[in-house]
N, C-alpha and C positions, 0 to 999 in steps of 0.2 A: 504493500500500500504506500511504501514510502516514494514509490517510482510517481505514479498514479498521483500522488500528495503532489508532485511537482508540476506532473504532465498537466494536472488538471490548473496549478496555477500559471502555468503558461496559459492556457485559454484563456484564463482571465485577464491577462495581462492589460489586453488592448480595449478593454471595456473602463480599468482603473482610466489609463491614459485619454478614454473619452468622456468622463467626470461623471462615471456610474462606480457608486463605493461595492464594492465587491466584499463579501465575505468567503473562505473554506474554511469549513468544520468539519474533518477528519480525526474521528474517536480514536484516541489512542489507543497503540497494539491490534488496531482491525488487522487484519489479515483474510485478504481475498486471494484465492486460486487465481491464474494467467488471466482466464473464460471470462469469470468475473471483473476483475481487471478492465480486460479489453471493452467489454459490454459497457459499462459504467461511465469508461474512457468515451466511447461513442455518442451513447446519450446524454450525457453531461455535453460534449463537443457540439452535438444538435441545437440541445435546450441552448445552450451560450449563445451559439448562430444567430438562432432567432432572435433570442431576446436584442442581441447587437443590430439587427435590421431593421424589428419592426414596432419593438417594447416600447424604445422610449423609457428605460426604465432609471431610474435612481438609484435603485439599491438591489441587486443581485444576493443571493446568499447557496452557496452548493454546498451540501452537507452530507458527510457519509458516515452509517451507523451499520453495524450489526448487534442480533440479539436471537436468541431462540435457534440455532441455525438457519437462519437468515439476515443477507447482507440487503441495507435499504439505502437508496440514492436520494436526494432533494434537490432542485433545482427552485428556488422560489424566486419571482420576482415581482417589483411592485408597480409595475409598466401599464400603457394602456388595457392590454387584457384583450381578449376576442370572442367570439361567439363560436360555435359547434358548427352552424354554416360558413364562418369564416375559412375553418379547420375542412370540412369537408369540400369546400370552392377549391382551396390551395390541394389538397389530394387530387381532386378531379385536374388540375393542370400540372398535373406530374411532381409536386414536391410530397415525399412519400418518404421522406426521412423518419417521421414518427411511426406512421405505420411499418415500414421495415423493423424498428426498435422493438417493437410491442412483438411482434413474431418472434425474435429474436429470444425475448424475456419468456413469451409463455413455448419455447423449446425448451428453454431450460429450468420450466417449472417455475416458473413467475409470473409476474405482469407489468404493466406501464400503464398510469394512471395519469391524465393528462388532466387539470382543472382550470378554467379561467370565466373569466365575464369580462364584458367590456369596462376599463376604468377599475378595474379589482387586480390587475396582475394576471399570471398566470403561477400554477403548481406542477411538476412534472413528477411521478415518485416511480421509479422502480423497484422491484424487491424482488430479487429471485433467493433459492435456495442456496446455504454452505453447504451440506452436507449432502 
């Protein structure tokens, strides 16, 4: 996780340098598998995207827990926010980055929980299995 603890603050990097205060909260001693790793590394890398293109957002916070044999991802931001037609408009013209994620997570016995309204932010939470 300590790779991950980095990679994932490089993402941020360029969101600090665009005057959105960025948090990572990375629970000490987590320890993810490669799999997980890379997954997390992914949708975290997605969730950032967006939030950098279309959020508008002030404060970012990406936060990673494990508990129970399971590792859980956060993406939260405090940005415009969108609608479920927003999110399915942007699918129907081929940006299909979340949904690839969401297959990805319930392969390997998880999921991808996407929340937003317009003017609320949006939430992104993955949780797949450790064990």
């Amino acid at each position: 996780a300590a790779g991950l603890e980095a990679a994932l603050g490089d993402l941020l990097t360029p969101l600090a340098g665009r005057g959105t205060e960025t948090t990572l909260d990375v629970a000490d001693g987590l320890d993810l598998d490669d799999e997980t790793e890379q997954l997390f590394y992914r949708a975290a890398g997605e969730a950032i995207r967006n939030v950098e293109r279309h959020a508008e957002a002030r404060h970012l916070v990406v936060r990673l827990r494990s508990r129970d044999d399971w590792a859980r991802l956060e993406v939260v931001d405090d940005g415009v926010g969108f609608t479920q037609e927003d999110r399915d408009r942007s699918r129907a013209e081929g940006h299909v980055g979340l949904s690839l994620l969401a297959e990805l997570a319930t392969r390997m016995g998880g999921s991808l929980e996407v929340r937003s309204a317009p003017g609320e932010g949006a939430t992104l939470v993955m949780e797949v299995p450790t064990a």
